[in-house]
N, C-alpha and C positions, 0 to 999 in steps of 0.2 A: 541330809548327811553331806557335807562340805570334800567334795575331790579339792583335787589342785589343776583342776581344767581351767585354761583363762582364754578369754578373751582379750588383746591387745585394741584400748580407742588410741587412734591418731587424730581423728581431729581430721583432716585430707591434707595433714605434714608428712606422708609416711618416706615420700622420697626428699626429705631436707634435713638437712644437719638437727633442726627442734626435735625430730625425729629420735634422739640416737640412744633414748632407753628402749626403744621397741626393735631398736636397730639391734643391738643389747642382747633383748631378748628371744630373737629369732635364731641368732647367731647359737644361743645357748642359754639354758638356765634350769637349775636342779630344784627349785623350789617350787617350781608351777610346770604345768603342762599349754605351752600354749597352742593352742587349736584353730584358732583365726585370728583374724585384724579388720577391726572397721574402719576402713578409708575408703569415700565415696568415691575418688579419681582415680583410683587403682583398680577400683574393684573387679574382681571376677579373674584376676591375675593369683599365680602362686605371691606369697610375701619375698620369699627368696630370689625367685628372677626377680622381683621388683629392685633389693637390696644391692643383689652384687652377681645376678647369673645363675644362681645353684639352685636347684629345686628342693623345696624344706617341705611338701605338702603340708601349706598354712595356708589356706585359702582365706583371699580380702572380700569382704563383704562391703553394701554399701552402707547398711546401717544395724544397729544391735537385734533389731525386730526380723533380720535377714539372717542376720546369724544363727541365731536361734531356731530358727526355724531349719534349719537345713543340719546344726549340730546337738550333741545330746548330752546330760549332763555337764554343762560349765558351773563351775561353780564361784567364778570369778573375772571381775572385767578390770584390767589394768589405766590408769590415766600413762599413758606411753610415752609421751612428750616434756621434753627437757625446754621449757619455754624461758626467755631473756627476765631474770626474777622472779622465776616459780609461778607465774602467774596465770592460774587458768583461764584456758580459753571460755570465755563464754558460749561459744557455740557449742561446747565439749559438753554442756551442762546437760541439755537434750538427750544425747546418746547415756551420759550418767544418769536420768532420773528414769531411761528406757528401760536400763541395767536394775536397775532397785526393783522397780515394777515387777517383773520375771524374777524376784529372787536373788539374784546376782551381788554380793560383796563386790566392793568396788576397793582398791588399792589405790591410792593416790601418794605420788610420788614428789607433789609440787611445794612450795609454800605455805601455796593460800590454802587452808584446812579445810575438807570436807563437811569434819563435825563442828565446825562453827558456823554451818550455815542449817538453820533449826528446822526447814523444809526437805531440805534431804535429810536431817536426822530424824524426822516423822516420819517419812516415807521409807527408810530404811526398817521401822521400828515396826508398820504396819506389816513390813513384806519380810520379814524374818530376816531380814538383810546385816554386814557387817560393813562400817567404814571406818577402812585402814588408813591412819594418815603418817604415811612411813617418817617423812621431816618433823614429827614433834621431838621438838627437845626432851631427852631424858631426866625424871626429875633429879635435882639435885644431890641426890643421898646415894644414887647411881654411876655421878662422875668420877674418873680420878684423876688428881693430880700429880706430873711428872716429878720420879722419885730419884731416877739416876740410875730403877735395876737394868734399864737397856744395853747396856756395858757388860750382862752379866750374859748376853747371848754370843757365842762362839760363831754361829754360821753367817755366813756373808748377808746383809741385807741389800736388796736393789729396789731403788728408787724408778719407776719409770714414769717421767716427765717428758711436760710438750713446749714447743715454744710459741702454743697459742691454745687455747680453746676447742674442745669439739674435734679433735685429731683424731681419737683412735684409742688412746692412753689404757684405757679399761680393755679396748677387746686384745690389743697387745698385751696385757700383763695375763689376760687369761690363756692366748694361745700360747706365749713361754710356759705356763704352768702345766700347760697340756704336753706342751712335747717333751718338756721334762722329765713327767709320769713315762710317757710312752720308751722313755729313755734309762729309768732305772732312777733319776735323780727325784729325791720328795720335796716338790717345790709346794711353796703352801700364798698364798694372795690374802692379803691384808688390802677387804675392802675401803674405800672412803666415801664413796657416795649411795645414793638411793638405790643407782640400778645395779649395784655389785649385790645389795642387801637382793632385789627382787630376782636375782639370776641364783642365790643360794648360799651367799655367803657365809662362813661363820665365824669368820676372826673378822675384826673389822667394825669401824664406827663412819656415822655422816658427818661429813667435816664442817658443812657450811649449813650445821643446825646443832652444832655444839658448842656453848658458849665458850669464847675466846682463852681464857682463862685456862679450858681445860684440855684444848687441840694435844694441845703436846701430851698431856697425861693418858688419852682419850689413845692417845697412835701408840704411846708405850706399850699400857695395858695390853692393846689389842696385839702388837708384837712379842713381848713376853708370852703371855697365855698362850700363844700361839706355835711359838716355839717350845715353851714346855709339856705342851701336850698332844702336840704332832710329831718331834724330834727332827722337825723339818731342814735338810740341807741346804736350802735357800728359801729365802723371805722376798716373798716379792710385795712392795706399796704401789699400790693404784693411785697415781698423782691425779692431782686437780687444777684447771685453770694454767696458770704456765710462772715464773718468776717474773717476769716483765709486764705482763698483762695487764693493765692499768685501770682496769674494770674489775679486778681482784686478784692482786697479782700472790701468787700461793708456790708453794712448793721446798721453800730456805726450812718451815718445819720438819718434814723428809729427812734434810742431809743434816738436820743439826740436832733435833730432837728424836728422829728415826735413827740414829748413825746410821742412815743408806751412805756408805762409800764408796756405791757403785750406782751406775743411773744409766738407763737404757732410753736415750734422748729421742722424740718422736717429732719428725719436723713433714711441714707440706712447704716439697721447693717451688710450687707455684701462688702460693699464699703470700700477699705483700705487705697489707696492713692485720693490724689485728681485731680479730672477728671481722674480719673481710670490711671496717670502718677507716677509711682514711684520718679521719679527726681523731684517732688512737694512737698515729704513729705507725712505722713501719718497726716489720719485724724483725729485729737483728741476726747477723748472720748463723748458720752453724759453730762456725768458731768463733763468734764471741759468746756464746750461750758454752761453747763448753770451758772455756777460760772464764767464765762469772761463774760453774759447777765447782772448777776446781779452785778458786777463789774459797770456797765453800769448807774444801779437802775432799772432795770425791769426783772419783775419776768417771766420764762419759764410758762404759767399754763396748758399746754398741749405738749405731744411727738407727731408727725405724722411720721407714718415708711413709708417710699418707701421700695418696697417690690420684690425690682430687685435680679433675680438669685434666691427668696425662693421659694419655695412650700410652699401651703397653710399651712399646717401644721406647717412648717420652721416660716413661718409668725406669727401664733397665737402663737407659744410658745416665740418669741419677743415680740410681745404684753406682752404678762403675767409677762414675765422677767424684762423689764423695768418697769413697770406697779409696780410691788413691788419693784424694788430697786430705784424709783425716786419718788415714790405715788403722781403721776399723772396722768392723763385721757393719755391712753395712746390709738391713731387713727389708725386705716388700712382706707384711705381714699375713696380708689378704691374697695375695697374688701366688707368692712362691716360699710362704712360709717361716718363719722364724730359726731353723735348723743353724744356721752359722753362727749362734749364739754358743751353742749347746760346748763346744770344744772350750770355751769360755769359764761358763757356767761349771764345769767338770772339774776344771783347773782350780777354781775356789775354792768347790766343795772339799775336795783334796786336802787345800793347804788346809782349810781349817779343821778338818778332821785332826791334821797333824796337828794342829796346836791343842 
């Protein structure tokens, strides 16, 4: 009988950016129960002081056969790692055919398909086992194409976009959505990627496993339905990738096919090139990234900093710095919370109520 216990493999990425669906998952997720993490260099550590300080009791283990032994009932082991083209590690393969062995459904989150390789679909077959491969494209009688009813939704929608890769983007859009609830206001997230699906999404499609053709129709649907059946006062989109990112640059969907006419912009002022590659180009400023949004017709109404390489202190005098020279609510999300949004977010919901 299948729980929703998982187990998290990292692979021993747990503390790097490839890391950030497990990062993801610790942080929060309503569709699994996670219980551990196998990462051998971390091991014998909570997950959470590993992450960011906070004690989550998720104990790292060094390998699946340790896990297990010390936990009871999992009923699932996640591929946790966001790796450069979906591509699994091969070393991950070990700990996955560990998982099959004991039973264990295995989740996979990446590319390259679990069920196309015909030796873990045996061994899955002998051990009662399931493999999930969240990125298959849905067949085609599944998709839709954008129709124009997005125009028929009244509540504000926000786009929240980064101006690189690997910011934060997703756990930002999930903490606005939290403190909104805790606030009276029904904000609802329109996932886009794997780990919004594996954290419990329900509105929401994988952007960069949905053929081209049907992105737009794909993010409609999923804002329509979502509005019509949550009555939700704000829409929040989980962006992807960044507008300039030249390794896939994403997000003009959002503001033109989403009408997000509002975007909660997520920048690291210590980040120079992108994905940390000099041969990519450096990353343009704050304000040319929000004069290319409004370029677009929608307005940046809030900064979120990822706060990689500062010290606290490094951190709040960014806050403050942008804060006057953009005069906007300007976020440490992780740090000190998302709340300066909220007088924002209020102010919309209002006006469109009125209309």
């Amino acid at each position: 009988m299948l729980n929703n216990r998982a187990l998290l493999l990292t692979d021993g990425l747990l503390s790097t950016t490839d890391a950030k669906t497990a990062h993801g998952l610790i942080r929060g997720t309503e569709r699994y129960t996670i219980v551990g993490v196998v990462d051998a260099p971390t091991a014998g550590q909570d997950a959470g002081m590993v992450l960011d300080g906070k004690h989550r009791n998720i104990p790292i283990f060094a390998s699946v056969a340790d896990a297990l032994a010390h936990l009871e009932s999992v009923s699932f082991a996640l591929v946790a790692v966001a790796t450069s083209g979906g591509v699994l590690p091969p070393t991950m393969l070990t700990a996955i055919r560990h998982g099959l062995q004991n039973g264990l459904s295995i989740v996979n989150g990446l590319h390259e398909f679990l069920n196309e390789k015909p030796d873990l679909v045996e061994l899955a077959r002998q051990h009662g086992a399931k493999l999930i491969d969240v990125r298959q494209p849905k067949p085609r009688h599944e998709l839709h194409f954008w129709t124009g009813e997005i125009h028929s939704i009244t509540a504000p929608i926000i786009a929240v976009l980064g101006t690189d890769c690997a910011l934060g983007k997703r756990t930002t859009t999930r903490l606005i959505r939290e403190a909104c609830k805790r606030n009276g206001i029904n904000a609802q997230m329109i996932y886009t990627g794997q780990t919004g699906w594996l954290q419990g999404g329900k509105y929401g499609f994988i952007f960069d496993s949905t053929l081209n053709d049907f992105v737009s129709g794909e993010l409609e649907h999923a804002l329509v339905s979502c509005w019509r059946e949550t009555g939700a006062d704000v829409l929040l989109i989980e962006g992807q990738a960044s507008l300039r990112n030249p390794s896939g640059p994403c997000g003009s969907e959002f503001l033109v096919s989403g009408n997000a006419r509002h975007v909660v912009l997520v920048h690291a002022p210590k980040r120079t090139y992108y994905d940390h590659i000099p041969a990519w180009g450096e990353i343009p400023s704050v304000e040319s990234e929000i004069a290319l949004i409004k370029a677009y017709g929608s307005t940046v109404i809030a900064l979120a900093i990822n706060t990689e390489d500062c010290s606290h202190d490094e951190a709040l005098a960014f806050q403050q710095a942008y804060a006057e020279r953009l005069g906007i609510p300007v976020l440490l999300p992780l740090t000190e919370g998302v709340a300066p949004i909220l007088p924002i977010l209020q102010t919309l919901t209002v006006s469109s109520h009125a209309h």
